[in-house]
N, CA, C and O atoms as a DFTB+ gen file, in Angstrom:
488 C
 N C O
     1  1      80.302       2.605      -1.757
     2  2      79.259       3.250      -1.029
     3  2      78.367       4.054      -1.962
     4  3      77.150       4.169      -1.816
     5  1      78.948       4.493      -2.746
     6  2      78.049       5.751      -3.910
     7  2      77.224       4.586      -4.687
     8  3      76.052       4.666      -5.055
     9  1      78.068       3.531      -4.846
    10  2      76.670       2.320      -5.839
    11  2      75.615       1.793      -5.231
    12  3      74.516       1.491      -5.696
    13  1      76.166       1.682      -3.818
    14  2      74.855       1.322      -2.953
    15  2      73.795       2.312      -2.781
    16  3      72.582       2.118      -2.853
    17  1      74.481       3.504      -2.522
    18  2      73.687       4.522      -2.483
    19  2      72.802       4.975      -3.873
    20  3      71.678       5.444      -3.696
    21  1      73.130       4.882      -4.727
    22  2      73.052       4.959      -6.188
    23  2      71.734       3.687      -6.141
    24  3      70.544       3.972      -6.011
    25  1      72.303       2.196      -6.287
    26  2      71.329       1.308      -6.428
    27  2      70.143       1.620      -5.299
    28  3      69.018       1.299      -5.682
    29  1      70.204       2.045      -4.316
    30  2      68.867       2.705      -3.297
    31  2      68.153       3.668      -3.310
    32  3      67.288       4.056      -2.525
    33  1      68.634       4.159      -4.473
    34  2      67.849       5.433      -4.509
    35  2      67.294       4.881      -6.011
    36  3      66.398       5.715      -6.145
    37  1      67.227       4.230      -6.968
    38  2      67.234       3.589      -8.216
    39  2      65.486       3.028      -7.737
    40  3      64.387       3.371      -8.174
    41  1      66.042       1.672      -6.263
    42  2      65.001       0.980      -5.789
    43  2      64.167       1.617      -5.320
    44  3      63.018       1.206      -5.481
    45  1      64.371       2.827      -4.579
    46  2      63.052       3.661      -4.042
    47  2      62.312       4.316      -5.262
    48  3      61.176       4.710      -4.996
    49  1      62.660       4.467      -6.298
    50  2      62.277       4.815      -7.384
    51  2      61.462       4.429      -8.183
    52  3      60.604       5.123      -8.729
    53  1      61.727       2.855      -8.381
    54  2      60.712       1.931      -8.868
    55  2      59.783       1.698      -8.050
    56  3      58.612       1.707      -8.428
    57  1      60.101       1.464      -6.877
    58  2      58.973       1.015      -5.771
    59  2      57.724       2.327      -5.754
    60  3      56.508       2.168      -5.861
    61  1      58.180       3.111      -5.652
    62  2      57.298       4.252      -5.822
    63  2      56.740       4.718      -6.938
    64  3      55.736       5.425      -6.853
    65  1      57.454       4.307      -8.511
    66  2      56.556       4.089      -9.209
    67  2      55.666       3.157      -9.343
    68  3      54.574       3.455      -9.829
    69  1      55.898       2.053      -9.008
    70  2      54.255       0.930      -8.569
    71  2      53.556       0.826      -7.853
    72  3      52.625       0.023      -7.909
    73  1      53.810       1.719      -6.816
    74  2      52.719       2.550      -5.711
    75  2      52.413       3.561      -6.519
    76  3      51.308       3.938      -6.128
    77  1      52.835       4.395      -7.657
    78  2      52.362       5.255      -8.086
    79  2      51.165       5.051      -9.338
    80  3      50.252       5.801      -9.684
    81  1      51.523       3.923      -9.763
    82  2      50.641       3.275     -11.114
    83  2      49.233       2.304     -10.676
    84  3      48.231       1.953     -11.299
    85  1      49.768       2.067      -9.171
    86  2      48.810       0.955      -8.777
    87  2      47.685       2.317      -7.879
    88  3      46.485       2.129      -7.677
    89  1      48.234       3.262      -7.577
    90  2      47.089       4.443      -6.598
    91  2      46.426       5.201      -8.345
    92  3      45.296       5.680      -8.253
    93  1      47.046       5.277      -9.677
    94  2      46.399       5.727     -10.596
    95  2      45.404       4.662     -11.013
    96  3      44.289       5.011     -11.401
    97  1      45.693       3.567     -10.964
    98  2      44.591       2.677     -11.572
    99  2      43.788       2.749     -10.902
   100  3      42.773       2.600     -11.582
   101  1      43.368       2.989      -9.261
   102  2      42.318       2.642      -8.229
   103  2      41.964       4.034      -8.756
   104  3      41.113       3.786      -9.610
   105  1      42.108       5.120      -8.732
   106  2      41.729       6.426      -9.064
   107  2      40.971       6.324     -10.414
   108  3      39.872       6.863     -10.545
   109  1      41.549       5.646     -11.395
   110  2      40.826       5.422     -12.767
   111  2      39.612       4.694     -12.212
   112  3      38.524       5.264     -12.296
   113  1      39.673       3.748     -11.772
   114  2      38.447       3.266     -11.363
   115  2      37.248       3.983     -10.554
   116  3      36.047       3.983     -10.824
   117  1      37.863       4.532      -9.588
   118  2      36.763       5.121      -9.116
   119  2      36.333       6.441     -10.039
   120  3      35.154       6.746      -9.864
   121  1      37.065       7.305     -11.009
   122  2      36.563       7.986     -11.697
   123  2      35.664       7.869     -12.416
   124  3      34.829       8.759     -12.573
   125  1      35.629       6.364     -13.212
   126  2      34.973       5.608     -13.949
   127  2      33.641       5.490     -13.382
   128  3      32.620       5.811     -13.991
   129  1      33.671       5.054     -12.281
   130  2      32.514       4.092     -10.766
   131  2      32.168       5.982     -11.286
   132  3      31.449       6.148     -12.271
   133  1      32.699       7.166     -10.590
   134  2      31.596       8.207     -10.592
   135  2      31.260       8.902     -11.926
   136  3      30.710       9.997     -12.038
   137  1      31.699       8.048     -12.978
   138  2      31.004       8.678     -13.850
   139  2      29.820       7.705     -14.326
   140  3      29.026       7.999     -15.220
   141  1      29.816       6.801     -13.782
   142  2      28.890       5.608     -14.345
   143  2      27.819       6.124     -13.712
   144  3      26.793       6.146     -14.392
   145  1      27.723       6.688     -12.244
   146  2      26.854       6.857     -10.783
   147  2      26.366       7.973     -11.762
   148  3      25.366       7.649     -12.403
   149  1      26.884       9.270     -12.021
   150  2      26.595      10.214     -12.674
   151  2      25.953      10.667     -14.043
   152  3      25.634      11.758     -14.517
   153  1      25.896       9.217     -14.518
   154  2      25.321       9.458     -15.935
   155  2      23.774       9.512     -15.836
   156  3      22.958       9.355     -14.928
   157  1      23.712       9.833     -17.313
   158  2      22.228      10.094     -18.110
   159  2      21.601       8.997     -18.011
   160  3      20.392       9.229     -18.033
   161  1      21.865       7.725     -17.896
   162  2      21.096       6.864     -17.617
   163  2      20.710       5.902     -16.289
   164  3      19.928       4.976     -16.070
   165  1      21.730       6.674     -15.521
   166  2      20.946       6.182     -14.167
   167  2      20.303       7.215     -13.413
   168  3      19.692       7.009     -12.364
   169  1      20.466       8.450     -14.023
   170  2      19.425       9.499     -13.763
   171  2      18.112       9.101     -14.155
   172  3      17.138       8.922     -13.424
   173  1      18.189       8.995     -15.275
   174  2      16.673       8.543     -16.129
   175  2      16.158       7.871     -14.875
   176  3      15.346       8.349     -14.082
   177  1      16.829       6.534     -14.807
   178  2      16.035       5.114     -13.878
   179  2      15.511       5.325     -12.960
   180  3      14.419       4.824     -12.693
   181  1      16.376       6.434     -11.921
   182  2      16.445       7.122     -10.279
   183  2      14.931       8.020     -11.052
   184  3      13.728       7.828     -10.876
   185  1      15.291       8.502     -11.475
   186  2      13.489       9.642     -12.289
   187  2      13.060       8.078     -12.161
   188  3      13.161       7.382     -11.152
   189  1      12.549       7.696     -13.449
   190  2      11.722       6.975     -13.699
   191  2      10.826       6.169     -11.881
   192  3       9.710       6.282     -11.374
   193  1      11.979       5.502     -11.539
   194  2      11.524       4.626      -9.932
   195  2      11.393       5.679      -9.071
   196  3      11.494       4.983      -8.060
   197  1      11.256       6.740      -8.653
   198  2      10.362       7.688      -8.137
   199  2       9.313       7.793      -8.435
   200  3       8.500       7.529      -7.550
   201  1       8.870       8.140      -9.534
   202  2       7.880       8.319     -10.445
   203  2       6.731       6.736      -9.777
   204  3       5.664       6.707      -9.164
   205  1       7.409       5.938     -10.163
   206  2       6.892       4.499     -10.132
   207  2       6.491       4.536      -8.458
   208  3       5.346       4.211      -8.146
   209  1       7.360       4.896      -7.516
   210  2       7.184       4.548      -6.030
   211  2       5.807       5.755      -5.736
   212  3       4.831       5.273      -5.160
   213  1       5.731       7.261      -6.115
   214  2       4.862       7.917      -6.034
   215  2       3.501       7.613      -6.470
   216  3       2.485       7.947      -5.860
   217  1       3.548       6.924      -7.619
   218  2       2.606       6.469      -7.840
   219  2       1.728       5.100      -7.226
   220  3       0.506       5.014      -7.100
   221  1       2.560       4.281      -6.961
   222  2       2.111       3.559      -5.765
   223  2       1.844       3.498      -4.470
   224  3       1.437       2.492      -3.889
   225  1       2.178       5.130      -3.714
   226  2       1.858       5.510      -3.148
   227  2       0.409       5.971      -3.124
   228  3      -0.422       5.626      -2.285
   229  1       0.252       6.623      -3.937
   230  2      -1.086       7.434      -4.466
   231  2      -2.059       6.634      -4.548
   232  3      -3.224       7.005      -4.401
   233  1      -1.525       4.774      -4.927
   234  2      -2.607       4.047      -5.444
   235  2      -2.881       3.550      -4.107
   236  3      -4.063       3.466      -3.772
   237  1      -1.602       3.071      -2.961
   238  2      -2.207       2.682      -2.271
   239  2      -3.051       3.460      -1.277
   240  3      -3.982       2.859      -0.742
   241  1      -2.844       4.637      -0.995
   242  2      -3.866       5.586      -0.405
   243  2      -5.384       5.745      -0.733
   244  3      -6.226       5.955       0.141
   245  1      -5.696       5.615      -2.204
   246  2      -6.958       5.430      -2.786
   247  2      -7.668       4.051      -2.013
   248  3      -8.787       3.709      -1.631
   249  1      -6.862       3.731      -2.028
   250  2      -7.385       1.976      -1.626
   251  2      -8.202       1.774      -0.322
   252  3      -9.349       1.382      -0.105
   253  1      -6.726       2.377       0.811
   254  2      -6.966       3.039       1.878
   255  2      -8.502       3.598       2.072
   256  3      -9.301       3.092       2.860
   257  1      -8.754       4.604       1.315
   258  2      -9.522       6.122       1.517
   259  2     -11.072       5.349       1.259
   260  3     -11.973       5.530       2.078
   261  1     -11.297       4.385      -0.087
   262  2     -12.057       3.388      -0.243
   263  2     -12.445       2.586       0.593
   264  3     -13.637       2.663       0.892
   265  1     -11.900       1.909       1.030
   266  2     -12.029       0.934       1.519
   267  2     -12.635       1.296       2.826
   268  3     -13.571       0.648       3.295
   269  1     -12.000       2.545       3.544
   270  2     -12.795       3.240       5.069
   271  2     -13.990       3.607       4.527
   272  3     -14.936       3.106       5.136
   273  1     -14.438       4.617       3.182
   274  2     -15.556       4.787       2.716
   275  2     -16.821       3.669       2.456
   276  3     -18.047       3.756       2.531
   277  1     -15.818       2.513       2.092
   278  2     -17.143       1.535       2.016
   279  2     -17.188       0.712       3.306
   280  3     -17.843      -0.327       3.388
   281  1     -16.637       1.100       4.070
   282  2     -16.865       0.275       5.411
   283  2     -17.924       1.418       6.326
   284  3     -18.744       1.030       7.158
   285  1     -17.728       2.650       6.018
   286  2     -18.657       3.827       6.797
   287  2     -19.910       3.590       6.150
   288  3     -20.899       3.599       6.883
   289  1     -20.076       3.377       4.908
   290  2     -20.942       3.145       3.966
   291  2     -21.926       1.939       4.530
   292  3     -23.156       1.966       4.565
   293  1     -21.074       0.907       4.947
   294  2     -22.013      -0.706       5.396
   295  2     -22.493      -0.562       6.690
   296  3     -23.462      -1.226       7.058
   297  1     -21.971       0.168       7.372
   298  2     -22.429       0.777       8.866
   299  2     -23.199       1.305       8.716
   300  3     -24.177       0.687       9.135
   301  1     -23.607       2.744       8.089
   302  2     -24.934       3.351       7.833
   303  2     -25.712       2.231       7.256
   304  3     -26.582       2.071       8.112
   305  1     -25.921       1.383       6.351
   306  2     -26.537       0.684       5.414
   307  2     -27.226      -0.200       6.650
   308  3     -28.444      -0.071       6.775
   309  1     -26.470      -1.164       7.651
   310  2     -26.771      -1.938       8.573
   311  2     -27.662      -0.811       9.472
   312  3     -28.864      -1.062       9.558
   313  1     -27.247       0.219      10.041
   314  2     -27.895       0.924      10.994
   315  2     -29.740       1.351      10.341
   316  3     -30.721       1.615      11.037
   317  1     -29.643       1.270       8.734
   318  2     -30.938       1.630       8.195
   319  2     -31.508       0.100       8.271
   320  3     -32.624       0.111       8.790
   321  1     -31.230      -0.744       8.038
   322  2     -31.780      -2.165       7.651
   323  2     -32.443      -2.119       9.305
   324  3     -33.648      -1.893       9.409
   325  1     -31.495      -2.372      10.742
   326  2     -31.788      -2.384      12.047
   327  2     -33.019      -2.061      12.003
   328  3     -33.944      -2.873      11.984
   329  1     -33.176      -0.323      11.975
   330  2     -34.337       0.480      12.203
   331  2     -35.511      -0.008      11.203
   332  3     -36.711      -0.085      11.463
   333  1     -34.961      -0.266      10.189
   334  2     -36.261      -0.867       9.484
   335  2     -36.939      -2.313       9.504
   336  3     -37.810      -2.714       8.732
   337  1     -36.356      -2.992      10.542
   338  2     -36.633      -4.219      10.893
   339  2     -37.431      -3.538      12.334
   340  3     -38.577      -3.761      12.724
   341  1     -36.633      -2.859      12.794
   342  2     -37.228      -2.039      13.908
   343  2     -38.889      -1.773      13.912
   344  3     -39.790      -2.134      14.669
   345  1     -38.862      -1.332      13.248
   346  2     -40.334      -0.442      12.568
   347  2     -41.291      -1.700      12.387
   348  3     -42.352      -1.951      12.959
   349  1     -40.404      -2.611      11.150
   350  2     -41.898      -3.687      11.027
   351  2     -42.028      -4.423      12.255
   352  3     -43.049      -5.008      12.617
   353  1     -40.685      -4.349      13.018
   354  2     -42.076      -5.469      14.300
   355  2     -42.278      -4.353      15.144
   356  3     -42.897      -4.846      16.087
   357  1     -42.155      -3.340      15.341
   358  2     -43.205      -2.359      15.896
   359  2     -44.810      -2.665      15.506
   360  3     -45.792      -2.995      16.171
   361  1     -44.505      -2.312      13.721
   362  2     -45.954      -2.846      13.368
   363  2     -46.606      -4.562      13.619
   364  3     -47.767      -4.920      13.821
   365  1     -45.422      -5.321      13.515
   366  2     -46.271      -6.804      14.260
   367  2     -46.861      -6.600      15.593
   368  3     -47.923      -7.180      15.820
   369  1     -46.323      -5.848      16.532
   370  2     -46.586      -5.869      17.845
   371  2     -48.372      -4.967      17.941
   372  3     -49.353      -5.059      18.679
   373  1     -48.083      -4.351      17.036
   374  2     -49.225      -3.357      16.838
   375  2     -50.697      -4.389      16.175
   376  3     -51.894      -4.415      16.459
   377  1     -49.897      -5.081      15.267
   378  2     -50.757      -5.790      14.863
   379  2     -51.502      -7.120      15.594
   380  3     -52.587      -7.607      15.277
   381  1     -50.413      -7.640      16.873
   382  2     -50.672      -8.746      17.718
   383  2     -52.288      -8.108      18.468
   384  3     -53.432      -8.550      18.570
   385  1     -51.462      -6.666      18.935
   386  2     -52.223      -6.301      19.896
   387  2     -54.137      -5.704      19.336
   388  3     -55.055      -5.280      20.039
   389  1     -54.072      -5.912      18.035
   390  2     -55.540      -5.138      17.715
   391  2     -56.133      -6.359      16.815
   392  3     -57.260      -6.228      16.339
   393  1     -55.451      -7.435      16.599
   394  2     -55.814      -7.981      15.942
   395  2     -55.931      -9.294      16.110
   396  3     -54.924      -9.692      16.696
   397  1     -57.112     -10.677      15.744
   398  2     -57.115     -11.978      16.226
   399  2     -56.786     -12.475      15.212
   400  3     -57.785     -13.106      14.867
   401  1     -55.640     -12.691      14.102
   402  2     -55.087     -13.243      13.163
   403  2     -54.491     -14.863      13.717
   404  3     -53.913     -15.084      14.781
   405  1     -54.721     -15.521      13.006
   406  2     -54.363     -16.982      13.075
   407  2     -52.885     -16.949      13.386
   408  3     -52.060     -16.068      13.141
   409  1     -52.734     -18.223      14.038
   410  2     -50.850     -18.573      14.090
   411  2     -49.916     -18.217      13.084
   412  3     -48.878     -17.557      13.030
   413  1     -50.698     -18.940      12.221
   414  2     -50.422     -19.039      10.980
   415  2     -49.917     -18.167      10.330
   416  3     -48.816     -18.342       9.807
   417  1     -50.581     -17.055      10.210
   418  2     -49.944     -15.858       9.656
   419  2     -49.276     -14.966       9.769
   420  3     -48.742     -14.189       8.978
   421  1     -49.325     -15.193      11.941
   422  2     -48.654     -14.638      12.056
   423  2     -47.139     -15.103      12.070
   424  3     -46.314     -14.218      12.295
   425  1     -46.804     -16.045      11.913
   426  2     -45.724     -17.121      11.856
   427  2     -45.029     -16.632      10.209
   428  3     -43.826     -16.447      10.025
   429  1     -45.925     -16.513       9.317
   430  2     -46.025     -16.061       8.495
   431  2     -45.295     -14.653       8.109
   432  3     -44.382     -14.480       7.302
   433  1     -46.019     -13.627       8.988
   434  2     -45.335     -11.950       8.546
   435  2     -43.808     -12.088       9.823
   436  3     -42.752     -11.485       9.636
   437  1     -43.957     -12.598      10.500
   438  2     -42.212     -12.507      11.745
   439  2     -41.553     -13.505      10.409
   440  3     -40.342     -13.291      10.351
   441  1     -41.888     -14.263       9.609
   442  2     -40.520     -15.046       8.748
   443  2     -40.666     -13.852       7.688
   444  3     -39.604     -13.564       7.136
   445  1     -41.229     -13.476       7.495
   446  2     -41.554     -11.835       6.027
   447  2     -40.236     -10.898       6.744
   448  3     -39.326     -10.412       6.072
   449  1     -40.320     -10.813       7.753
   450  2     -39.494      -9.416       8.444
   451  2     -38.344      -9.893       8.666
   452  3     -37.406      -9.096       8.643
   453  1     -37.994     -11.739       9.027
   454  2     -36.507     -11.584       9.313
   455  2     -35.820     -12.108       7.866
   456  3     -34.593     -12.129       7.774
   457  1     -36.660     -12.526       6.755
   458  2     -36.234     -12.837       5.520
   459  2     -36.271     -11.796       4.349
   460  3     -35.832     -12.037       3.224
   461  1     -36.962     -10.363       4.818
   462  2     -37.086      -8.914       4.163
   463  2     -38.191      -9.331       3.113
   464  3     -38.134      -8.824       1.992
   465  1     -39.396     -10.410       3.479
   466  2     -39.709     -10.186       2.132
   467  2     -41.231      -9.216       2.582
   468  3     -41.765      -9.453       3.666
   469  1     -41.824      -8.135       1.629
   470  2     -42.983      -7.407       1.999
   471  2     -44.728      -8.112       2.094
   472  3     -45.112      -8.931       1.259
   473  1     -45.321      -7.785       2.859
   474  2     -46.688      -8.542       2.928
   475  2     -47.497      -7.495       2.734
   476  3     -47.453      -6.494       3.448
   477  1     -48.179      -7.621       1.897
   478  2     -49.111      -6.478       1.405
   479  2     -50.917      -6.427       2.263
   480  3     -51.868      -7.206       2.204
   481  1     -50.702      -5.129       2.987
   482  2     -51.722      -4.685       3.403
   483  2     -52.679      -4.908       3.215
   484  3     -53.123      -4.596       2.111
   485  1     -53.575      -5.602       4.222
   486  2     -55.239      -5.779       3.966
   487  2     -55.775      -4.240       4.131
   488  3     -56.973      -3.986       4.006
């Protein structure tokens, strides 16, 4: 009975040292895993790709901010062209009405106004 007892307490012994060697190696490892996580050079990278994402942020906002600017920009631009197409056939109408100018010409200054090109004043 004492050898059995003896050899069982021997076996719980070993067994628990290879539960004990096999829970130190997973521990080595993960010590390892947080010192790898923790180093100087994946700090750097984590810096660095911030750096990189902020800045592409920044760029794409410019883009953004542009791009509404030159679209407010073509709206005013169109709203001046309108009125100034506005104006010259004001003046054709002005001119129908006081004046006995041929077909011709007048066929003439309405293709001047919708093609922008200027007709110089008699």
């Amino acid at each position: 009975m004492k050898e059995a007892a003896l050899l069982s307490i021997i076996l719980f012994c070993v067994i628990s040292e290879i539960q004990a060697r096999r829970a130190l190696r997973a521990m080595r490892g993960l010590v390892r895993l947080k010192l790898l996580m923790e180093g100087s050079v994946v700090k750097r990278q984590a810096a660095n790709t911030l750096k990189c994402m902020q800045t592409l942020s920044r760029v794409q906002s410019q883009i953004r901010a542009r791009r509404i600017r030159m679209s407010e920009e073509n709206q005013a631009r169109q709203k001046q062209l309108l009125q100034k197409h506005a104006k010259e056939l004001a003046g054709l109408k002005v001119c129908l009405s006081y004046s006995s100018d041929s077909v011709f010409f007048l066929l003439f200054k309405v293709s001047s106004v919708v093609f922008g090109e200027r007709i110089a004043k008699k």
